[in-house]
C-alpha positions in Angstrom: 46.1 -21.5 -32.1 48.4 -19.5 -29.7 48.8 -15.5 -29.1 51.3 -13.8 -28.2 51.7 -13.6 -24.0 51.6 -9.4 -24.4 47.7 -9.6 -25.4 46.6 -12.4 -22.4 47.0 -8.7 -20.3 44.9 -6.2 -22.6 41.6 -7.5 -21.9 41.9 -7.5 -17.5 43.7 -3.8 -18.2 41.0 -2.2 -20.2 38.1 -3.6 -17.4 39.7 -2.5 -14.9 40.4 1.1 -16.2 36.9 1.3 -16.8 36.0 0.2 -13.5 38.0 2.6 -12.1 36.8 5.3 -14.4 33.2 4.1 -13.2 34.0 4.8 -9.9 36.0 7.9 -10.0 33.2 9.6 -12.3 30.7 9.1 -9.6 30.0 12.3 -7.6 27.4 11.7 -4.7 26.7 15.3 -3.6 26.2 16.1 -7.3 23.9 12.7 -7.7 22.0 14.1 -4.8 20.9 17.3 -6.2 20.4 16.4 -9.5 18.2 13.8 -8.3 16.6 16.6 -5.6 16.6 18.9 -8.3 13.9 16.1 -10.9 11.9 15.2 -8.0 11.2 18.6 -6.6 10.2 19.4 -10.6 8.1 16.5 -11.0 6.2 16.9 -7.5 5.4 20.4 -8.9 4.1 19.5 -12.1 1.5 17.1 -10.7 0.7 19.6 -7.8 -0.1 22.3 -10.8 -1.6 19.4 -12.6 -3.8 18.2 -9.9 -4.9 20.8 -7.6 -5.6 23.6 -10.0 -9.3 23.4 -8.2 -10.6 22.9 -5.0 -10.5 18.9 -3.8 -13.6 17.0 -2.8 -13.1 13.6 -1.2 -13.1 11.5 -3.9 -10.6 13.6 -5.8 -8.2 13.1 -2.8 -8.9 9.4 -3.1 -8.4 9.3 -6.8 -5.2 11.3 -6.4 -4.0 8.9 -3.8 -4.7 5.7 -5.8 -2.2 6.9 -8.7 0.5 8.6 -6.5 0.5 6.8 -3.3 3.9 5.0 -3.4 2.1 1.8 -0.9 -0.7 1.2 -3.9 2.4 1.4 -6.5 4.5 -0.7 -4.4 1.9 -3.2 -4.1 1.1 -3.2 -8.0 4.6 -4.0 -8.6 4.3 -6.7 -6.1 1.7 -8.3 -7.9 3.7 -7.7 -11.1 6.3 -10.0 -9.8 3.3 -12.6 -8.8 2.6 -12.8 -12.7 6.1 -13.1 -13.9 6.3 -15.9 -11.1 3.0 -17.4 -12.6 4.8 -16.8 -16.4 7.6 -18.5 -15.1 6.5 -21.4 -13.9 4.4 -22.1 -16.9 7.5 -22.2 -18.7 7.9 -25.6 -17.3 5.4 -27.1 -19.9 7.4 -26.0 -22.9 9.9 -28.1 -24.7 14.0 -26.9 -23.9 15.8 -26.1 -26.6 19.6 -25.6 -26.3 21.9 -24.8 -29.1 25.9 -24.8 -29.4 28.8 -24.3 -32.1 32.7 -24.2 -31.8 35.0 -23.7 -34.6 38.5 -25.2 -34.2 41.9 -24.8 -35.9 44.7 -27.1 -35.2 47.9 -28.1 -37.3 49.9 -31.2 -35.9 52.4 -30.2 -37.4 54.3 -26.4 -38.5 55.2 -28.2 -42.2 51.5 -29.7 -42.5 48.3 -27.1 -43.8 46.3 -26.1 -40.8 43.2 -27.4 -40.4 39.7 -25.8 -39.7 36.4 -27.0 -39.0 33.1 -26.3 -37.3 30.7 -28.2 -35.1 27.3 -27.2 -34.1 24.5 -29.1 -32.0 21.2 -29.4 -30.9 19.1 -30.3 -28.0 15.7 -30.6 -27.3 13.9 -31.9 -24.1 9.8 -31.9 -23.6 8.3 -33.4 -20.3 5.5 -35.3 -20.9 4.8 -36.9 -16.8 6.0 -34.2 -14.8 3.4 -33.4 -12.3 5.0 -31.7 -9.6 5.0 -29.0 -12.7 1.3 -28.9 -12.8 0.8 -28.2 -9.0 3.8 -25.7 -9.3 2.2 -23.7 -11.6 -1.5 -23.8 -10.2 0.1 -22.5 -6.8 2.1 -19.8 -8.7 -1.8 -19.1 -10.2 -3.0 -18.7 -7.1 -0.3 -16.6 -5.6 -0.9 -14.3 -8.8 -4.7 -14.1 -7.7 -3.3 -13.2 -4.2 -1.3 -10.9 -5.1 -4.1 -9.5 -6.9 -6.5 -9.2 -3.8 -3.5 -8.2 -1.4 -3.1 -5.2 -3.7 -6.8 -4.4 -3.7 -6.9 -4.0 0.3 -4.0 -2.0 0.1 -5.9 0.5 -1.7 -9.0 0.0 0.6 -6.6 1.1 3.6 -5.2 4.4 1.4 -8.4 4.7 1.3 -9.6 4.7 4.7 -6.1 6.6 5.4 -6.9 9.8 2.8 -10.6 10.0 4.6 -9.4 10.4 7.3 -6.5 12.8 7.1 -9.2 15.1 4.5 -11.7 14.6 7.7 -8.5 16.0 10.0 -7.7 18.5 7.9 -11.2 20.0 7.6 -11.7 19.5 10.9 -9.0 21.8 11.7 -9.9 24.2 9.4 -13.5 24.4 10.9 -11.3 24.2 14.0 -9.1 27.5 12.9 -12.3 29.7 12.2 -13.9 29.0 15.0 -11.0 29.9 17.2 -10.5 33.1 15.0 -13.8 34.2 15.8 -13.1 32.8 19.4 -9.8 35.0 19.7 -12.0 38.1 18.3 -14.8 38.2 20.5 -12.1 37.6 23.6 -10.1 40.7 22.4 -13.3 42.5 22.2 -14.2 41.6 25.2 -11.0 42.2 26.8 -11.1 45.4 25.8 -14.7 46.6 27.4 -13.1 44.7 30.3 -10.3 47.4 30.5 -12.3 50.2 30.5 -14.7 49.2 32.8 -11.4 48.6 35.3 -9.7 52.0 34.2 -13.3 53.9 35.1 -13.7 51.1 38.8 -16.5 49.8 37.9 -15.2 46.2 38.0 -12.2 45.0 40.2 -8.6 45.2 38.1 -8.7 41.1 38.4 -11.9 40.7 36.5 -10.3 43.3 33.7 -6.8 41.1 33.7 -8.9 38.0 33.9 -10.0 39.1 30.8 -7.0 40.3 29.3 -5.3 36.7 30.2 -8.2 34.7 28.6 -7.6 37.0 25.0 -4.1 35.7 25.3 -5.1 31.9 25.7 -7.8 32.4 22.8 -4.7 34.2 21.0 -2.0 31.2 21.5 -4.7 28.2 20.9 -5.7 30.0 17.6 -1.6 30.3 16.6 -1.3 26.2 17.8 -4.3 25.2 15.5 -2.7 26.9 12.6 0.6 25.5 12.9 -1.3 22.0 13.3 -3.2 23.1 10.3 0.0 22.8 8.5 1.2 19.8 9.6 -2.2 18.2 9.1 -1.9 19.6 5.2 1.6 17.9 4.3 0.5 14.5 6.2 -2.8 14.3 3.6 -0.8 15.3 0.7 2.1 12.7 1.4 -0.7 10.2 1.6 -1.6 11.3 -1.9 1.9 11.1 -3.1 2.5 15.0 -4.0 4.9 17.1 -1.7 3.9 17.7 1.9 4.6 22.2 0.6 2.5 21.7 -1.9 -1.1 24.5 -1.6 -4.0 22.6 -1.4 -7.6 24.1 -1.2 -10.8 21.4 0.5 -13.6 21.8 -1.7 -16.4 22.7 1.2 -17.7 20.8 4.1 -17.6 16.3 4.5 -21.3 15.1 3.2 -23.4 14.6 6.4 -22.7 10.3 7.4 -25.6 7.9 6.9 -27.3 6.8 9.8 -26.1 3.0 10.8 -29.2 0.3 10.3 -28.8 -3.2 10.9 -27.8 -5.1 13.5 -24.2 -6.0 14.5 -24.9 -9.4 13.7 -25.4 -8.9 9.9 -22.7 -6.9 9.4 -20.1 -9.5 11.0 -22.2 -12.0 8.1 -21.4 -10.0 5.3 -17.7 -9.1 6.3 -17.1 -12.9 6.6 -18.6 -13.0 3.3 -16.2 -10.3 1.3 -13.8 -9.4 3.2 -10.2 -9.7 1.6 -7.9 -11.3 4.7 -10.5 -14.3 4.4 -9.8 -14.3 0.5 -6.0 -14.3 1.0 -6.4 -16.7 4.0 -8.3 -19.1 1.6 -6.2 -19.1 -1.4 -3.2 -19.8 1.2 -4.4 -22.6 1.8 -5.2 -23.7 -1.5 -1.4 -22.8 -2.2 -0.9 -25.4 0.3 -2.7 -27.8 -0.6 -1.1 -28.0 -4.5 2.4 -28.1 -2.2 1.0 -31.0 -0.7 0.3 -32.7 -3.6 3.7 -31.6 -5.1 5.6 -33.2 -2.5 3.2 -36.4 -3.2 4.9 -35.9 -6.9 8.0 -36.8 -5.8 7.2 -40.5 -4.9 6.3 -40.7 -8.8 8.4 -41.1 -11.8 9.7 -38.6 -14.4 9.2 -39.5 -18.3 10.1 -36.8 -20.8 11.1 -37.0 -24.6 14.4 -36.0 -26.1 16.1 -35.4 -29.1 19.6 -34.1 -29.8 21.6 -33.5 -33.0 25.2 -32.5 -33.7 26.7 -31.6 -37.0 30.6 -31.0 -37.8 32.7 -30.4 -40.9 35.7 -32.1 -39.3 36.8 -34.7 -42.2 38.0 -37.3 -40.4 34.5 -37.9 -38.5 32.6 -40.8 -39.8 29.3 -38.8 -40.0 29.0 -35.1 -40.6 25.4 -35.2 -38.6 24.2 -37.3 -36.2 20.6 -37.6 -34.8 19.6 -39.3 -31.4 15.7 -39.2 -30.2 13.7 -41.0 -27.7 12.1 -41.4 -24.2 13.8 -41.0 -21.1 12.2 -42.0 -17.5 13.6 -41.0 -14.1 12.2 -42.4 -10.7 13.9 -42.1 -7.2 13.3 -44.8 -5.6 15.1 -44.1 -2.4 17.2 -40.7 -1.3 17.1 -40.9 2.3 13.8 -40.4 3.3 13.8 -37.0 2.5 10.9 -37.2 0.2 8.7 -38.4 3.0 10.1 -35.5 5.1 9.1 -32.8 2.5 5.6 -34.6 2.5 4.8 -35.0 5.9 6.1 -30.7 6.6 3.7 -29.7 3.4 1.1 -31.5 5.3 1.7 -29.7 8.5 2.3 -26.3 6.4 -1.2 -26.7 4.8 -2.6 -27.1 8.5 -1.0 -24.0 9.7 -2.5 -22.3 6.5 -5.4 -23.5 7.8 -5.4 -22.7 11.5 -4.2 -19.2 10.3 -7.5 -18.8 8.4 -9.4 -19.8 11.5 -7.5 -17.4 13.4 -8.6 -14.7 10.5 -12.1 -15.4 11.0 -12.1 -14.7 14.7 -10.1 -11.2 14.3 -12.4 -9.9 11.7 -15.5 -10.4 13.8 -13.7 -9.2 16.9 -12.8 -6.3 14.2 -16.6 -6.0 13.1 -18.1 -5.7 16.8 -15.5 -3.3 18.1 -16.1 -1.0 14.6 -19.9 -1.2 14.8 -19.4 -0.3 18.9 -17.1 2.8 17.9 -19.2 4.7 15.5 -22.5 4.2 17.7 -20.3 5.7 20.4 -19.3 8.4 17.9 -22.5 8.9 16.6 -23.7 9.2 20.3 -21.0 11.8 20.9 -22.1 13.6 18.0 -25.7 14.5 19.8 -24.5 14.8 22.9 -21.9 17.4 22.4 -24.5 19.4 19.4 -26.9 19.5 22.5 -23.8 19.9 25.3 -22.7 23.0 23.0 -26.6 24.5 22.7 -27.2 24.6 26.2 -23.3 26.4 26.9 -24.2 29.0 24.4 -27.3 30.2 25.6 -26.0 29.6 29.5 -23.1 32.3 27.9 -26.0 34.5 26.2 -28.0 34.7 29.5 -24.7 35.1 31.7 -23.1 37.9 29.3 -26.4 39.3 28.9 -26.7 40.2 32.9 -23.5 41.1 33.0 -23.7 44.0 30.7 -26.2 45.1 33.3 -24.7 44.6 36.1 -26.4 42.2 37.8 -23.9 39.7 37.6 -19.7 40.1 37.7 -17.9 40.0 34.4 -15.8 36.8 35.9 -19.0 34.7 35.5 -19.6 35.8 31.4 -15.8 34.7 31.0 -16.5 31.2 32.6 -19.4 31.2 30.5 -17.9 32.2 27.6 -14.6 29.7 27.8 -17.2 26.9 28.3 -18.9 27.4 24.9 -16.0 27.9 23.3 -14.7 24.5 23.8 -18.4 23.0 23.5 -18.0 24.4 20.5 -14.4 23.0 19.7 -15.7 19.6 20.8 -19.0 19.3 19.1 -16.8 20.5 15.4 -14.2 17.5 16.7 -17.2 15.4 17.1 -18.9 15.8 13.6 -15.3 14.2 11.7 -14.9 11.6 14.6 -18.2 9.9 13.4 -17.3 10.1 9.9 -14.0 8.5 10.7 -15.4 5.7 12.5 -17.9 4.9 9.7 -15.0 4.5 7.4 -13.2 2.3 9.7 -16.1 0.0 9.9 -16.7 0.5 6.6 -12.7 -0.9 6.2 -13.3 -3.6 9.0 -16.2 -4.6 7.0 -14.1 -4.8 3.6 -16.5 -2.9 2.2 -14.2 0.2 1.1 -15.0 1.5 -2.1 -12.0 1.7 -4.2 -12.2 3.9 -7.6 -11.9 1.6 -10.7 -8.0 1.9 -12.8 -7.6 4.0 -15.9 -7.8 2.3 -18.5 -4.7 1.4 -19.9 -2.8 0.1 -16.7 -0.3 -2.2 -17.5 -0.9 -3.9 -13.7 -4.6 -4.4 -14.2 -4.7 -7.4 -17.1 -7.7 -9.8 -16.6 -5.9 -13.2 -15.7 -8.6 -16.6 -15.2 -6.3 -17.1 -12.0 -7.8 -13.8 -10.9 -10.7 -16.3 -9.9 -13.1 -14.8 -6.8 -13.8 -18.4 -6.0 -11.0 -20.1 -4.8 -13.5 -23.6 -4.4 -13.1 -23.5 -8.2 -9.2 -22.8 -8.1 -9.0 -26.0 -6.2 -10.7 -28.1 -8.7 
């Protein structure tokens, strides 16, 4: 059947008008604020959504698990592990493959032309196929890895909210207390100046004072402004704009004392703790990519069947039906196949040594944890009981200065030394509860809030398996 040459042209004219169409249409400062435009509107609806009340702690955290693009990143990851897992089970299902032509011919211009269909059919079923069976129980495992690796993602956004909500409140307490701080060296700037206007104190002591009321003044404005950025890095971590208001819901619970020795917590990390679990299934995934490789020494037996049909006249049969067994078996391609089997063995021994490797770090991990929030905890008392003894040196100091027995220079030393006792002791209180939640993280002990209900990521899976002994079997 022929067309006429003008029509071969229509088809590569039309595509590439509308390519070019495509292209011109696109405007990328336009794209750019359309696109700034949604964003900016769907950041505020879930800041007016979400923060229409002070935040405790765990709402952060709950905020964060929804909204923090690293736990939705590594939900889609593990998405992909399960279509990988779907995939590959799609190796034990039969293939079906189905075609049809029509043709129209005339030998000759005086002769009727002729017309006639064809169709056909193929189906194909493996029946020995093994290297399909490890295949899909190392996709399985992957899935269940992808699984964990998620999971201590969220125990790290976890650990990361804490402690930019400790920061932040820490800087609030901060804020006040250098408020109060800035107040009382205005104050007292001021009694300075009249007591050096009336020469009763030399006219250094009074600009000594004047100069410490500006230092109070300028930390006070720093703290603010760190305030700020201290707000937008806790927000971003929760996924909502870094501009966005946001009000702390009172002080950080008091931290539980440590008990225990060092010891059992490095037992019960190597017990739970999800590097181990990814480090195992690894090597599980090795191991079935051992035995796949083994699969290729081994022959190939599947059953077909195929069918073709056509309404040409002149065939001797309209249909035709072919079934059967078919067996493939390399017997020799080089030596490759030994190749592939000998580097899945050294793979499954690097898996291995990697898992070893794991071990070590997470106790290193452990002890250096445990030793950091004794040190903070330490801290903690020292600098309550370093900040006690500077404020009553400073009431006993200001005290005989107001009477003159002592000069004003000596209250101001007083004085700047509480206030950063003080400054250090509020520091202190959040740098304890931050190193309990690193060990806690070090540990794998995190607590992570359960999913809604609903989540689409979250479908119960038998590869989802916390024993990867039984995965192996």
């Amino acid at each position: 059947m022929r067309f006429p040459p003008s029509n071969l042209y229509v088809a590569p004219a039309l595509a590439v008008a509308f390519l070019a169409a495509g292209c011109s249409s696109f405007d990328p400062a336009k794209v750019r604020r359309e696109q700034t435009a949604d964003f900016t509107a769907r950041l505020e609806r879930l800041a007016a959504s979400e923060m229409a009340h002070p935040l405790t702690l765990d709402d952060c955290i709950r905020i964060a698990m929804a909204n923090n693009y690293d736990v939705r990143k590594a939900d889609l990851d593990r998405e992909l592990y399960r279509i990988g897992k779907n995939v590959a089970f799609t190796a034990f299902l039969p293939n079906v493959a189905a075609s049809a032509g029509y043709q129209s011919y005339a030998r000759d211009p005086k002769i009727t032309e002729r017309r006639f269909g064809t169709a056909e059919v193929n189906i194909g079923l493996p029946i020995f196929m093994p290297s399909s069976w490890f295949l899909y129980a190392a996709a399985r495992q992957g899935y269940a890895a992808g699984g964990i690796a998620a999971q201590y993602v969220r125990q790290g956004i976890v650990l990361e909210t804490t402690s930019r909500y400790y920061d932040l409140l820490v800087q609030q307490d901060l804020v006040a207390a250098l408020d109060s701080q800035a107040e009382a060296a205005r104050a007292q700037a001021d009694r300075a100046r009249g007591l050096a206007d009336e020469g009763l104190i030399a006219a250094w002591e009074g600009a000594a004072a004047q100069q410490q009321a500006e230092a109070r003044a300028a930390e006070h404005d720093r703290a603010r402004r760190q305030l700020a950025v201290l707000r937008g890095e806790l927000l971003r971590t929760m996924g909502l704009s870094p501009l966005a208001p946001i009000r702390l819901a009172g002080a950080a619970p008091t931290p539980t004392p440590l008990s225990g020795t060092t010891e059992e917590r490095v037992l019960r990390a190597l017990e739970i703790h999800p590097q181990l679990a990814l480090a195992d299934r690894q090597v599980v995934i090795h191991e079935h990519r051992v035995r796949q490789a083994f699969t290729e020494f081994l022959p190939v037996v599947s059953l077909f069947a195929s069918g073709n049909w056509t309404g040409n006249d002149l065939a001797a049969h309209a249909s035709n039906w072919v079934a059967g067994f078919k067996g493939t078996w390399t017997l020799f391609d080089g030596l490759a196949n030994l190749a592939r089997y000998r580097a899945a063995r050294v793979e499954r021994r690097q898996s291995e040594l990697a898992r070893e490797s794991t071990f070590l770090s997470i106790i290193v991990q452990v002890i250096a944890a445990d030793a950091a929030a004794r040190d903070a905890a330490d801290a903690t008392r020292l600098s309550r009981s370093a900040y006690e003894v500077a404020a009553a040196r400073f009431a006993d100091r200001d005290a005989k200065a107001r009477e003159g027995l002592l000069p004003l220079s000596e209250a101001l030393d007083a004085r700047a030394a509480m206030d950063l006792a003080q400054v250090e002791w509020i520091r202190a209180q959040y740098r304890e509860r931050v190193a309990l939640a690193h060990l806690e993280l070090a540990m794998g002990l995190t607590f992570v809030p359960e999913k809604e209900k609903g989540d689409p990521t979250d479908r119960a899976d038998p590869s989802h398996s916390s024993n990867p002994a039984e995965e192996k079997k």
